[in-house]
C-alpha atoms as one frame of an Amber mdcrd trajectory, in Angstrom:
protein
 101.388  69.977  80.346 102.712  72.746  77.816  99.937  74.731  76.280  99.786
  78.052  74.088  98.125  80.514  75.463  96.760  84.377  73.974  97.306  86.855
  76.438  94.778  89.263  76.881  96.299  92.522  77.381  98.837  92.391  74.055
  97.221  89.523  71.852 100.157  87.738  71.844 101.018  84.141  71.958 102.950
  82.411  74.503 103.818  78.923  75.836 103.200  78.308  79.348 103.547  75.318
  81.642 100.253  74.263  83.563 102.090  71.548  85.312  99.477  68.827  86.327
  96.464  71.130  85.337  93.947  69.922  83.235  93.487  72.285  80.190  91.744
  72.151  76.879  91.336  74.659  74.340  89.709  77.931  75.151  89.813  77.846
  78.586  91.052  80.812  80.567  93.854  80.878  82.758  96.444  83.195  85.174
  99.511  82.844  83.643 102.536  84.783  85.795 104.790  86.562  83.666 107.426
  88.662  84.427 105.273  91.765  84.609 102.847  89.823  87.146  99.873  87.601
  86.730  98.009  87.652  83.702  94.758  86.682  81.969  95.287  84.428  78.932
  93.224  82.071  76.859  94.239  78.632  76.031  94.542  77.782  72.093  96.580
  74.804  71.902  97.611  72.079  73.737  99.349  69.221  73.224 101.832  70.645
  71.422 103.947  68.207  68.908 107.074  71.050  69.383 106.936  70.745  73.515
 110.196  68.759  73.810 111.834  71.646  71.955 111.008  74.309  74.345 113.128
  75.776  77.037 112.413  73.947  80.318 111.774  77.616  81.876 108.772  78.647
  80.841 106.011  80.871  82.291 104.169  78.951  85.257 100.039  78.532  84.862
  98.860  79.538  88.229  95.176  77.947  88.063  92.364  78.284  85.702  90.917
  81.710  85.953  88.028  81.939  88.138  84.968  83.966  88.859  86.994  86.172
  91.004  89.587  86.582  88.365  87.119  87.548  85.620  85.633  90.503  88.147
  88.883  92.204  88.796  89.853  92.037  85.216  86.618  94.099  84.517  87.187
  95.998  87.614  90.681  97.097  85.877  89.516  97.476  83.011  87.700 101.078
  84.523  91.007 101.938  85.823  92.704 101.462  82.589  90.191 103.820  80.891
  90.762 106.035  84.072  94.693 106.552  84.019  94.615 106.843  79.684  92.478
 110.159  79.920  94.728 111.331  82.762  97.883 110.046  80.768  96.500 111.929
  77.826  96.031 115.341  80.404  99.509 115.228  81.576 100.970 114.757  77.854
  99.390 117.895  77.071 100.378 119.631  80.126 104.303 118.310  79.418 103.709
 119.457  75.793 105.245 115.899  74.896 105.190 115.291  71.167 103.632 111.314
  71.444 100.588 109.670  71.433  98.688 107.161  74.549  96.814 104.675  72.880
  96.198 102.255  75.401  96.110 101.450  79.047  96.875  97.854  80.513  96.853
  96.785  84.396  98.252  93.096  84.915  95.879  91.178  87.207  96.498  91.755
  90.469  96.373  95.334  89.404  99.884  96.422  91.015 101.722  97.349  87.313
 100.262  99.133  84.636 101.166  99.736  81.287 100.609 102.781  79.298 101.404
 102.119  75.127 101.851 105.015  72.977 103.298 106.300  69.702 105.790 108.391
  68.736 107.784 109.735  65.875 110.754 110.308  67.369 112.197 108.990  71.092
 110.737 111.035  74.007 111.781 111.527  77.206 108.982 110.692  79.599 110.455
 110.253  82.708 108.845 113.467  84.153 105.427 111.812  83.049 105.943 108.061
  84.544 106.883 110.378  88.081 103.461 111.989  88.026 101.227 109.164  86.705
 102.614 106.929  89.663 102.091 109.649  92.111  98.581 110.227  90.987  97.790
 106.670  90.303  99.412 105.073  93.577 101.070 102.229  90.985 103.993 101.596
  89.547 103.873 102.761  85.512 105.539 101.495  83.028 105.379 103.437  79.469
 105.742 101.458  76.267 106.132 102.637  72.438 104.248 100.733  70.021 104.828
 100.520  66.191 102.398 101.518  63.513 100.949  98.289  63.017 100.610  97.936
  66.962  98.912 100.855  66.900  96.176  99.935  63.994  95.806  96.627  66.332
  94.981  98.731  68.966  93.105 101.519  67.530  91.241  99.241  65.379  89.353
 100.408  62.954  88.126  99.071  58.735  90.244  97.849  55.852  90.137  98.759
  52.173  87.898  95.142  52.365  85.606  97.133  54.213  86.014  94.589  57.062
  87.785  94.862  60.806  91.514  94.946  60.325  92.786  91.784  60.314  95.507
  92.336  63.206  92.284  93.072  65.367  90.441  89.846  64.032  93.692  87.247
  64.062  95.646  88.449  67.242  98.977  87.244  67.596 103.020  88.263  66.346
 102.646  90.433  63.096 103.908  87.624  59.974 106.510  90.013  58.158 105.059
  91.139  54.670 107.659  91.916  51.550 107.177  93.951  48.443 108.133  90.213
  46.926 104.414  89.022  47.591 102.992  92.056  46.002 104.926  91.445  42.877
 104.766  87.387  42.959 100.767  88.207  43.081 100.625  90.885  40.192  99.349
  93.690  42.379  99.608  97.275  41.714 102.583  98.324  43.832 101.216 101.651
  44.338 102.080 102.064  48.331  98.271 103.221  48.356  96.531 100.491  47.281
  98.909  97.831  49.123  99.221  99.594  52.592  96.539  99.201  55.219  95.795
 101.812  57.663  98.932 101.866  59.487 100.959 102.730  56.627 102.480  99.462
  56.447 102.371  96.722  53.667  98.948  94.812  54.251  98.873  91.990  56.153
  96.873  89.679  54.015  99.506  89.728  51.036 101.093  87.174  52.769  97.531
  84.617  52.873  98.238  84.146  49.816 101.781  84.284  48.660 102.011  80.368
  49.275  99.422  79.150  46.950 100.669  81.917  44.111 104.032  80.571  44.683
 102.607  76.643  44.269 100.900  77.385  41.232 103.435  79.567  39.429 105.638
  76.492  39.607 103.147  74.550  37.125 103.026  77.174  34.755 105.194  78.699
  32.355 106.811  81.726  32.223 105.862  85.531  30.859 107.040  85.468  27.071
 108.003  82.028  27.173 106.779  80.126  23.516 104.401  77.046  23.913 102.169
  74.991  22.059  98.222  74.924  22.643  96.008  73.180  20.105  95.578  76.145
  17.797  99.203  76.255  17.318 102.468  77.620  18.816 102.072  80.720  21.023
 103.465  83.056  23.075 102.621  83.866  27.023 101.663  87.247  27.683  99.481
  86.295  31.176  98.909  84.804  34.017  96.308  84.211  36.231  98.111  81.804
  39.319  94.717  81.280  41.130  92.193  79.994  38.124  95.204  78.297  36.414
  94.576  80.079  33.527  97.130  81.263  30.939  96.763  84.108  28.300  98.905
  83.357  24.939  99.233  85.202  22.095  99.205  83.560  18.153 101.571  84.511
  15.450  98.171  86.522  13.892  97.835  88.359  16.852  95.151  87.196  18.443
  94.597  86.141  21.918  93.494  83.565  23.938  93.350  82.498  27.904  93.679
  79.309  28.015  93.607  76.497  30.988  96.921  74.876  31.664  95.453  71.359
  30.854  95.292  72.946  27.181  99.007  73.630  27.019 102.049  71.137  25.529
């Protein structure tokens, strides 16, 4: 069986092959990855694109158990643990980045230290003491501003939880295009979120703007409505509403169902 599973530590989405285990949706399983054995959560299986995979694909050691579930809370305190003395030795090294984040893989024998940077820094000096200190092997890992928001967290212009927080999973790339295809201010203030980055949820709905702008006509283009010819000066994609202007100047929004 090949099932999609969340890991965890990054909130990303993988495929993994649980052989002849039974799985459904939103169960919890070990899945070994090339960093080690990890804690993931199931969210699809019986997947129509399975034959298209690569055969090689990360084994599905079991479904995670009680004694799974303990040391991933028991790492959890070391992760908090080896971030503060990350943090100390950063300061100590006078190293110009940022720790974010602390991650141990299951069996607790790798962890993984994200952090953020403006420019490339050479930690090597760092990775030497944390191991020392920590007895583990240490792996450091820069993140990228909207990886960071993810896992900073923190409130949209909404007012609500950042959506990379609420819908984990790869980052959907997001284009000036939507901003414009949606009428939006492109002010980089108003259509950035918190990581400086274009906000995620222009692209939610860029396909239904794009759907509806098909049935409708264009900016400045002439057509007929029943008080006579008119000109477009508006539109509003998402009531299906168009605003027209008459030959005396007046104006009108109109439904599309009104328009020749």
């Amino acid at each position: 069986m090949i099932v999609r599973a969340l890991l965890q530590a990054e909130g990303k989405r993988v495929y993994g092959d649980a052989g002849d285990i039974a799985l459904k949706v939103n169960d919890y399983v070990v899945l070994n990855t090339t960093r080690g054995p990890e804690l993931a959560r199931v969210i699809a299986v019986d997947l129509p694109e399975a034959d298209k995979l690569p055969k090689s694909l990360p084994k599905i050691v079991r479904q995670a158990e009680a004694e799974d579930f303990d040391k991933n809370k028991q790492n959890q305190q070391r992760e908090e643990e080896a971030l503060e003395k990350c943090r100390e030795l950063v300061a100590t090294l006078d190293l110009k980045m940022k720790p974010l984040a602390a991650h141990c893989n299951l069996d607790g024998r790798r962890l993984t230290v994200y952090f953020s940077a403006q420019a490339r820094v050479d930690f090597r000096e760092l990775v030497r003491r944390l191991s020392q200190q920590l007895k583990t092997r240490v792996e450091l890992r820069q993140v990228s501003p909207r990886d960071e928001a993810r896992l900073m967290g923190g409130l949209g212009r909404c007012g609500r939880l950042l959506c990379c927080q609420c819908f984990p999973g790869e980052f959907t790339p997001v284009s000036i295009k939507m901003a414009k295809e949606q009428g939006l201010s492109l002010n980089p203030i108003k259509i950035s979120g918190l990581c400086g980055r274009l906000l995620c949820c222009l692209n939610y709905e860029n396909a239904q703007y794009l759907a509806m702008k098909e049935k409708m006509p264009r900016l400045n283009q002439m057509v007929s409505t029943p008080s006579g010819k008119a000109k477009v000066i508006g539109l509003n994609p998402l009531k299906a509403r168009v605003t027209v202007k008459f030959e005396d100047q007046s104006v009108k929004e109109l439904s599309l169902d009104e328009l020749a």
